[in-house]
C-alpha atoms as a printed R data frame, in Angstrom:
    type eleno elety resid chain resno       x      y       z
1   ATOM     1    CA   UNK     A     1 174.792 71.661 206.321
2   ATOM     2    CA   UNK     A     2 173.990 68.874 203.929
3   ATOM     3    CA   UNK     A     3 172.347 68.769 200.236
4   ATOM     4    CA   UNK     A     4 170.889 65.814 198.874
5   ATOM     5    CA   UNK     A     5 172.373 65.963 195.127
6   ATOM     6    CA   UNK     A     6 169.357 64.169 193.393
7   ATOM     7    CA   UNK     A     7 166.969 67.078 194.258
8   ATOM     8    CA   UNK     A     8 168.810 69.909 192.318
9   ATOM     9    CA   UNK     A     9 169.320 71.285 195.791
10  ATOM    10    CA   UNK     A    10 165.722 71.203 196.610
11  ATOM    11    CA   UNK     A    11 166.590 68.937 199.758
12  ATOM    12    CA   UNK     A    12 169.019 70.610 202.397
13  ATOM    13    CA   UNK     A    13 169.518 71.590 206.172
14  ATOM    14    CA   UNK     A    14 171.164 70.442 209.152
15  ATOM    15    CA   UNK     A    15 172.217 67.240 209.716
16  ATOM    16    CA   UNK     A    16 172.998 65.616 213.078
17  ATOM    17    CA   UNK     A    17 174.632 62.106 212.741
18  ATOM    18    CA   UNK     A    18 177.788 60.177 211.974
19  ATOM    19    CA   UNK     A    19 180.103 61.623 209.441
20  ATOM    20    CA   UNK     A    20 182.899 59.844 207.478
21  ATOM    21    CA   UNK     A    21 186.342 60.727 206.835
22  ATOM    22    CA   UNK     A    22 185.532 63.298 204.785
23  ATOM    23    CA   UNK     A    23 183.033 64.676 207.053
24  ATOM    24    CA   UNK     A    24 179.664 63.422 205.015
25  ATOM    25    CA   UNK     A    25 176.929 62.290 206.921
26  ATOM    26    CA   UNK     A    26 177.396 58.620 207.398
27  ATOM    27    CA   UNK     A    27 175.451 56.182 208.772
28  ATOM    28    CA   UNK     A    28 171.664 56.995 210.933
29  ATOM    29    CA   UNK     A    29 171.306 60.416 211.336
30  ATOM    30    CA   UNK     A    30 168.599 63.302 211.634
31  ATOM    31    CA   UNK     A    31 167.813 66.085 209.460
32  ATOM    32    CA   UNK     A    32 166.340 69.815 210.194
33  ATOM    33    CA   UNK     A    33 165.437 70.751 207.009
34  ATOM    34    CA   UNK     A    34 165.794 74.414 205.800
35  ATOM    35    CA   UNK     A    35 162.919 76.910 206.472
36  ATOM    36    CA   UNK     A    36 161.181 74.699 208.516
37  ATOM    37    CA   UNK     A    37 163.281 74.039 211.921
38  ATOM    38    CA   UNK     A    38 160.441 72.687 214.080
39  ATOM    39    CA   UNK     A    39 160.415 68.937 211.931
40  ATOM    40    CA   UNK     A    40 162.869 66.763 212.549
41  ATOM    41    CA   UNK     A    41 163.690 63.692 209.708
42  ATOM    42    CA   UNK     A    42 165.624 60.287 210.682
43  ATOM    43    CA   UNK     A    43 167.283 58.665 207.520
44  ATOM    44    CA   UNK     A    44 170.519 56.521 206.987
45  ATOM    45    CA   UNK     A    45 173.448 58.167 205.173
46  ATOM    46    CA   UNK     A    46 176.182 56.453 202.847
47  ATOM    47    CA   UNK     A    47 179.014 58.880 202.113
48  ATOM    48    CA   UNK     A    48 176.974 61.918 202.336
49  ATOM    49    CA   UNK     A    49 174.091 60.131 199.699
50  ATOM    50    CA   UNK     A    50 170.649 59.347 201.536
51  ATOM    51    CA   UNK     A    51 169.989 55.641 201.431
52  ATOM    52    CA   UNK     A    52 166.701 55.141 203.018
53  ATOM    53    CA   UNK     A    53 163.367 57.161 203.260
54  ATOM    54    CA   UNK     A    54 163.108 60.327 205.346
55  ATOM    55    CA   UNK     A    55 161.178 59.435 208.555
56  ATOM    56    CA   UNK     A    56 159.604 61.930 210.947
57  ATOM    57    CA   UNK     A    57 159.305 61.809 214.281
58  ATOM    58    CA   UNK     A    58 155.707 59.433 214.334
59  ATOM    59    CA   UNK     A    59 157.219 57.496 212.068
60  ATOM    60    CA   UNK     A    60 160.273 56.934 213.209
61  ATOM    61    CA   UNK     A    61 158.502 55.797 216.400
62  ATOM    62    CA   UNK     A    62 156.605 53.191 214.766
63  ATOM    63    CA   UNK     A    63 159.299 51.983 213.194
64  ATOM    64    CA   UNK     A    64 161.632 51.279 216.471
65  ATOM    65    CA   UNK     A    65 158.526 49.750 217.757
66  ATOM    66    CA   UNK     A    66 158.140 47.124 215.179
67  ATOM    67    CA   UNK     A    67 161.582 46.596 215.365
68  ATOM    68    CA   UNK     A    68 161.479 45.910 219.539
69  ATOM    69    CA   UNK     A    69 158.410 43.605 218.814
70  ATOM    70    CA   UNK     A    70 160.052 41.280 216.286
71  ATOM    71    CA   UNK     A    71 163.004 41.356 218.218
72  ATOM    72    CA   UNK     A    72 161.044 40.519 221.374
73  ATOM    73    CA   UNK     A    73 159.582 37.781 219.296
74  ATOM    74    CA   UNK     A    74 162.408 36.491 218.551
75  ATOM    75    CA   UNK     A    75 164.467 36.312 221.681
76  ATOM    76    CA   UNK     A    76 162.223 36.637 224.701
77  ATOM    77    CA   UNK     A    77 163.452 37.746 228.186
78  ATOM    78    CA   UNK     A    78 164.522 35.550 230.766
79  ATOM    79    CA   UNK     A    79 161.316 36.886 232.831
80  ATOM    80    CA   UNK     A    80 158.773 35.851 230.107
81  ATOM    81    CA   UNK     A    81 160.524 32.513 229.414
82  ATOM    82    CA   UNK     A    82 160.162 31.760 232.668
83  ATOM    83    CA   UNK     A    83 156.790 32.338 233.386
84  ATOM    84    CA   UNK     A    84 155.950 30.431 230.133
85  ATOM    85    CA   UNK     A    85 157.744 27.721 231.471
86  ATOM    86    CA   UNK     A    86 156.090 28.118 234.750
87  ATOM    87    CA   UNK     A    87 152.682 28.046 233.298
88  ATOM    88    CA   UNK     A    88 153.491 24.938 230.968
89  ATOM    89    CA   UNK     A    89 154.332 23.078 233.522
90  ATOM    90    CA   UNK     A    90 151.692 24.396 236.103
91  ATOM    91    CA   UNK     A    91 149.062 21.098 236.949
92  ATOM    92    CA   UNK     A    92 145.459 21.486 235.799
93  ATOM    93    CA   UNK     A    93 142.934 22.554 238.539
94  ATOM    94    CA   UNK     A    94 141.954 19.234 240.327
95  ATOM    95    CA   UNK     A    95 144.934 17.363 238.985
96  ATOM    96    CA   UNK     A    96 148.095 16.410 241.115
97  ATOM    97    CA   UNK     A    97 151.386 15.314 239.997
98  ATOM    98    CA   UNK     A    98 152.755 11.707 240.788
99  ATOM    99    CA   UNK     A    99 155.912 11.625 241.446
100 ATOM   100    CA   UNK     A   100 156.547  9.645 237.831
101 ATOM   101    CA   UNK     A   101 155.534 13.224 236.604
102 ATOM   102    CA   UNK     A   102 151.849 11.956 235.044
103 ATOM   103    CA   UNK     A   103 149.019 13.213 236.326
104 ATOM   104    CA   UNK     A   104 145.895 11.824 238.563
105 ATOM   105    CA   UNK     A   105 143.000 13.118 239.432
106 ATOM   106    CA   UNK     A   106 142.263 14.141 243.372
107 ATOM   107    CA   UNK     A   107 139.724 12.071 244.990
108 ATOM   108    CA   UNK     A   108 138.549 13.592 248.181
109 ATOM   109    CA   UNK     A   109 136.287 11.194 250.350
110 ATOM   110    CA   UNK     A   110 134.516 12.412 253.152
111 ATOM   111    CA   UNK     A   111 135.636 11.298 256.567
């Protein structure tokens, strides 16, 4: 069971999560809150104190999403970067590549 202390009590239920040494929720965690055991809330813990906002379920979704975009932003897979490369480097329709690597356009004369 856990109590956040800044609510007069108001604030309690079961928490599932990482607990520190002296067994306080520590660290990302979830939270079934008392009376009402079908919601489940996602917060982060700091020796047993709640350091971040309660998320539900939709929420907590959306978050992790955002988080997997701007990651995926940041440091694309090998895939993607090398079908970006691919496509950079992919001639223009009608255009050939000399072997200097410029290109020239195709010239097709009729025999």
């Amino acid at each position: 069971p856990w109590q956040d202390n800044t609510s007069c009590g108001k604030l309690h239920g079961m928490y599932s999560g990482p607990v520190s040494d002296l067994l306080q929720p520590h660290g990302e965690g979830a939270l079934i809150l008392e009376g009402n055991s079908f919601l489940k809330f996602y917060g982060r813990w700091e020796n047993g104190e709640l350091v971040s906002p309660l998320l539900n379920d939709e929420e907590k979704r959306e978050e992790e999403h955002a988080l997997f975009k701007e990651f995926s932003m940041k440091y694309p897979s090998e895939e993607y970067k090398k079908k970006s490369t691919l496509h950079k480097n992919k001639p223009s329709p009608g255009l050939s590549t000399a072997s200097d690597g410029s290109n020239y356009s195709k010239h097709l004369s009729k025999p």
